[in-house]
N, C-alpha and C positions, 0 to 999 in steps of 0.2 A: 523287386516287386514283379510277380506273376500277374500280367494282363491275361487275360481266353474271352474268349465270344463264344457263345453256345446257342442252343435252338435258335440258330438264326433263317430267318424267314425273309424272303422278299415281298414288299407291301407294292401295292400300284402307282404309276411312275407319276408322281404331281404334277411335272411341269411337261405337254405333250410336247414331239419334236426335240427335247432335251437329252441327251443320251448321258441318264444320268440310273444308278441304280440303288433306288432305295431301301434300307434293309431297319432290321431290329431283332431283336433277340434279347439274351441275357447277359451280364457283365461280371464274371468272376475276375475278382482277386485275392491272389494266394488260393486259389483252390474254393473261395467261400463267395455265394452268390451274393449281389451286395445290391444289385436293382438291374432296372433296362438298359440299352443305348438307344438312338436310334441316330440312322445316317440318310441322310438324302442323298448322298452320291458321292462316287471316286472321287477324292482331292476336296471336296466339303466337310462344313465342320460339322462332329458330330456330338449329340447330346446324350448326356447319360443322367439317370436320377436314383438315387437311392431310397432302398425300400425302406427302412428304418433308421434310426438312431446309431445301432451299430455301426450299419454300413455304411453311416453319413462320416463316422467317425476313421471308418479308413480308409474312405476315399479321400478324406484330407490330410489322412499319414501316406498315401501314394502318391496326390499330388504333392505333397513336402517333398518327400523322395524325388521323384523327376526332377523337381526346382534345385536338387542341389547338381543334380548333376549339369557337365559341359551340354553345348550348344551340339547337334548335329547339323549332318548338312542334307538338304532334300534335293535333288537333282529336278530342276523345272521340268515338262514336259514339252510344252510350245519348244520350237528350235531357234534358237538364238538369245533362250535368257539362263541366264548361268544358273539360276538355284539361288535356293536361300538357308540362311543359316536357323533353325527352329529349338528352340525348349523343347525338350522330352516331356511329355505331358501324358494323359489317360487317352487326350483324344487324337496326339500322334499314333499311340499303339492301337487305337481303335482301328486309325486310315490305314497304319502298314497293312493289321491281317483282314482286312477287308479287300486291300488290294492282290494278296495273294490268294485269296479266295474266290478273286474274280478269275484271275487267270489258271486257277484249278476247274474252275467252270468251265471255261473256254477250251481247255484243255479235254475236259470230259466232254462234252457236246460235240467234237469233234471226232471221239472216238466210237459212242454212240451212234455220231449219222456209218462208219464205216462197219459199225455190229451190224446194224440194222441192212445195209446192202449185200453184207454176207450171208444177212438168214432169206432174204428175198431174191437173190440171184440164185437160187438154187433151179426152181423149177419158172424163173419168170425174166424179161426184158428189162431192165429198171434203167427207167431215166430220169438222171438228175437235173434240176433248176438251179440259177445260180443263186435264186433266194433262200435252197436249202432245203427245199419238199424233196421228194421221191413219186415217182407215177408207178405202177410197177403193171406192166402187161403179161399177161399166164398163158403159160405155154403147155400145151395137151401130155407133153411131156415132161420130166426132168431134164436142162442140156446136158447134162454126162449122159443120158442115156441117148437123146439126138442125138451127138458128135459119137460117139460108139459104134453107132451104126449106119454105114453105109446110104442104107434106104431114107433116114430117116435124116441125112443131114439136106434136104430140101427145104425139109418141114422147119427146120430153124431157116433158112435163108428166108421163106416166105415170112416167117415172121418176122424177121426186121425188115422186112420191104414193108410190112402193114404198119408198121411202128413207126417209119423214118417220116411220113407227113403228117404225123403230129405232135414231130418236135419242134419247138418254137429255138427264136435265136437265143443262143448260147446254153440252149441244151446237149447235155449229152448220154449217151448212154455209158453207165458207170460198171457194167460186170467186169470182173476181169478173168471171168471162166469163160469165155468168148472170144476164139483165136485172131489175133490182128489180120490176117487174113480174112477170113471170110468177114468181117466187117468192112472192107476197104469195096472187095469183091462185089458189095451190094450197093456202095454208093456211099460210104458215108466217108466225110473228109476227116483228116487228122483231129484237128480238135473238137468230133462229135461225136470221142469215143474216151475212152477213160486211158488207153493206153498212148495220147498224145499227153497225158498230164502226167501218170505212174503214180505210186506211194511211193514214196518216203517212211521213213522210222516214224518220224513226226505225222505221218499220213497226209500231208499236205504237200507233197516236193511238185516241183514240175523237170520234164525233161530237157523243155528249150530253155537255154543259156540264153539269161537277158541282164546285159550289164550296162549303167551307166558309166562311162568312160571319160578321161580328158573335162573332169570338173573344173570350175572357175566360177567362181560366187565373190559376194561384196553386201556391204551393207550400207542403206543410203542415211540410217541414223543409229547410234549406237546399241540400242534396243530395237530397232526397228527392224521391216522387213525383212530376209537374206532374200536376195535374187542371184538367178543363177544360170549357168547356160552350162551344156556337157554333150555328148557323141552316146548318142547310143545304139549299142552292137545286139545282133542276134545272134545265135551260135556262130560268132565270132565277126559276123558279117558287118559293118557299118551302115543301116538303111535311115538313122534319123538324126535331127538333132534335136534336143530337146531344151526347152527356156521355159523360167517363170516371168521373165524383164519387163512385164508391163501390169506392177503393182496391181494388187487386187485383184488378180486374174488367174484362173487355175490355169497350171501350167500346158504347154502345148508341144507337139511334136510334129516336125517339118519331115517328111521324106527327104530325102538326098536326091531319087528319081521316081519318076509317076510308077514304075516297075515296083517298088519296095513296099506299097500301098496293100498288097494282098497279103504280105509277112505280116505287116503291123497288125494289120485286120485279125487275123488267125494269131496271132501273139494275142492281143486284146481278150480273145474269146478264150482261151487259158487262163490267162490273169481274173477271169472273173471267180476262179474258181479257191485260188487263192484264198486264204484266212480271212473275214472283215476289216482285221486290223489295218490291210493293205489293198481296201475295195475305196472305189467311190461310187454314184451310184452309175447306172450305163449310159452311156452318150455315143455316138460314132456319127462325125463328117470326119468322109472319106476325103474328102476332097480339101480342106482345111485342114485338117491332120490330127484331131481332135479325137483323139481315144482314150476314154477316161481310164479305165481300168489299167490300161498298159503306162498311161501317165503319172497315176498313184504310185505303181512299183518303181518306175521310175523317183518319182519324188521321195519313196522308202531307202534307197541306196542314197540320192545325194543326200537327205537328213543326217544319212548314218556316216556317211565317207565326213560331212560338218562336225558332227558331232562328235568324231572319233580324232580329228584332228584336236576340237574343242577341250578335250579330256584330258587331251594331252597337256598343252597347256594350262588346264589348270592344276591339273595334278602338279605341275614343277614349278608353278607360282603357289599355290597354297601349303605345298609340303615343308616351305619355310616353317611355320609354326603350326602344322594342323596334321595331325595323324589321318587319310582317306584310307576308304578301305569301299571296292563295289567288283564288280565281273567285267571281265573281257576287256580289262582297262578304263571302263567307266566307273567314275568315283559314283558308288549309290548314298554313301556318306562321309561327313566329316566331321572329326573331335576338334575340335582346339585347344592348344595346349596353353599353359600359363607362360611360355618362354618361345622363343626358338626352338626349331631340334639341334642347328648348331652350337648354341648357347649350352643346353643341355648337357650336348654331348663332352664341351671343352672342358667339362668341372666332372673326374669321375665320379665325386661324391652325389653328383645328381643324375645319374645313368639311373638308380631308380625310378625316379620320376614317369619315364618312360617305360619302364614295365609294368607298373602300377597302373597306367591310364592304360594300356595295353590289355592289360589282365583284366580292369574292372569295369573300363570302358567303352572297350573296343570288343573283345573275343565273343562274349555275352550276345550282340547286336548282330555278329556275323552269320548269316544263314548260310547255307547249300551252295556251294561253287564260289562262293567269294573269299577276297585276298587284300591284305591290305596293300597300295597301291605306289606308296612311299620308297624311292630309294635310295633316299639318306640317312636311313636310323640303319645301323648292320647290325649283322643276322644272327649275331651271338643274341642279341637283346630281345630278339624277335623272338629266340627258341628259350629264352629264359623269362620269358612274360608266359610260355605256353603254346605257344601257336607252333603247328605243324609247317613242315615244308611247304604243302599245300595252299597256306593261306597266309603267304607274306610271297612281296617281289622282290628277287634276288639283290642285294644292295651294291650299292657301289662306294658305300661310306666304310670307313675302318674306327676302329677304338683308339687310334694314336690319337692323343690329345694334343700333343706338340702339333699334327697336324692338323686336327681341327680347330685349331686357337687361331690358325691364320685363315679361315675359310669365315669367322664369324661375322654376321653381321651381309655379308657376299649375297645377290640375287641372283635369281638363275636369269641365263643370258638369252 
């Protein structure tokens, strides 16, 4: 069954304060308009209703179809809860391309704000906010034609002198036709220029190396909190430490010496520049150590360094009897099979089984950069279900059945 969303529209957010985004549009399937959706937000359930008879009639030959199929698995969001296993249903493929449509958003709006300071740095000063405006100051000239000429490069120095006291904190000027040099020359510090942060491919990179280091976390109930404590480096430097350890508390970072306090600072004011994904809003005690923005990225690394270890293990606890398949080593889903894969594999007469769920199951669901993540099914089966080399993980299991018969039943260690 073909799911599509079409003229989809964003309606106005119901709940204030909710970072939720509500949409609706139309609901094809197989190609044939069949009524509305509408969705209140990422990870919420969404409703659809049918326009007629017809399409009352197969939207319950689509929901039949999803019911027969296996269980996937949804990767939770919050960090520390494993996911849940879900029925394929109209309003799963609702929430999938709704969620890829956010992050083609986000993706587009990003590249927007960097059109838009290309076409305005030409003849003007443009300073960015970190809530994402533009101020854009005009300049008597074009700067290629300033910097060209001799005489003429005063008349840009004066103008960022008349520019620089009406940048407020964690402004910066964003041209990047504007040599590090004479920027520096007029007074502005590293991060109150565009060439302390850089582009990126992504247009969001930065230049300073900031890593959480030396992690160590725990969990004080099985679902509950992760707390956590870890070292964090500046290009390369050691100036903090960083902890969440006192439940219900946004996380905090101790200097190492009252010296390291103007790194962190000027870290911080980079970090706001950063994506949303990895913002909170701005705080700064100097003195207490409290730099939100730079605590965020920090908390984005230990999530990921948790969660990557987390993946791990489930991946070699669930590939017992459950086909995964996600990116970068993280399961984004999982099939469950009617067996073991050891079981499977011990009886050659049911090696199909496994290409079958593979072929009709698995490869269909798989988008863009993803693999399946499995590797105890071998790779004959994998390229005989269809899958390219691309989208399966090298295996370490063989077709000897003599040896498989002694592994059945076996947990990973």
């Amino acid at each position: 069954m073909k799911i599509e969303l079409k003229n989809i529209q964003h309606t106005e957010e119901p709940y204030p304060g909710q970072h939720l985004l509500p949409q609706r549009g139309d609901l094809y399937i197989n190609n044939i308009h069949v009524g509305d959706f509408i969705s209140t937000g990422i990870g919420r359930p969404s409703l659809y209703y049918a326009k007629d008879e017809d399409a009352s009639i197969l939207i319950e030959e689509a929901e039949k179809y999803f019911n027969r199929q296996l269980e996937v698995f949804h990767p939770s969001l919050p960090i520390g809860n494993r996911g849940l296993y879900v029925q394929p249903s109209i309003g799963v493929e609702i929430m999938q391309q709704l969620v890829k449509l956010h992050r083609q958003e986000m993706e587009n709006s990003i590249l927007e704000y960097w059109d838009l300071v290309a076409q305005k740095q030409v003849d003007n000063i443009v300073v960015g906010n970190p809530d994402g405006s533009l101020v854009a100051h005009a300049l008597p000239q074009p700067i290629a034609l300033l910097l060209g000429h001799s005489s003429l490069v005063d008349t840009l120095h004066y103008s960022i002198h008349r520019v620089i006291p009406y940048m407020g904190e964690g402004d910066r000027i964003v041209n990047d036709n504007i040599p590090k040099e004479m920027l520096e020359w007029c007074g502005l510090r590293p991060h109150e220029y565009l060439s302390a942060v850089g582009i990126n491919e992504d247009n969001t990179g930065h230049r300073m190396k900031i890593e959480a280091k030396n992690i160590q976390y725990e969990t004080l109930l099985p679902e509950g909190e992760i707390l956590y404590a870890c070292h964090l480096y500046i290009d390369g430097i050691h100036l903090a430490y960083g902890s969440n350890f006192v439940p219900g508390r946004q996380a905090f970072l101790y200097p190492v010496e009252k010296e390291a306090i103007p790194q962190l600072k000027q870290a911080d004011a980079i970090c706001k520049w950063l994506p949303q994904s990895v913002q909170s809003p701005a705080a700064d005690q100097t003195e207490g150590g409290h730099l939100s923005a730079l605590c965020k990225l920090m908390e984005e690394q230990v999530k990921e360094h948790i969660n990557q270890q987390a993946s791990v293990r489930f991946v070699q606890t669930n590939q017992v009897d459950s086909i995964l398949f996600g990116t970068n080593g993280e399961p984004s889903f999982s099939v469950k099979l009617f067996a073991p894969v050891d079981v499977i594999l011990a009886d050659p007469q049911k090696w199909h089984q496994l290409t079958d769920v593979l072929h009709n199951a698995v490869l269909p669901y798989m988008g863009p950069g993803q693999r399946v993540l499995n590797t105890n099914i071998p790779d004959a089966i994998f390229k005989k279900a269809g899958l390219r080399d691309a989208q399966f993980t090298p295996s370490t299991a063989d077709l000897n059945a003599t040896q498989i018969k002694k592994r059945v039943g076996m947990k990973p260690r």
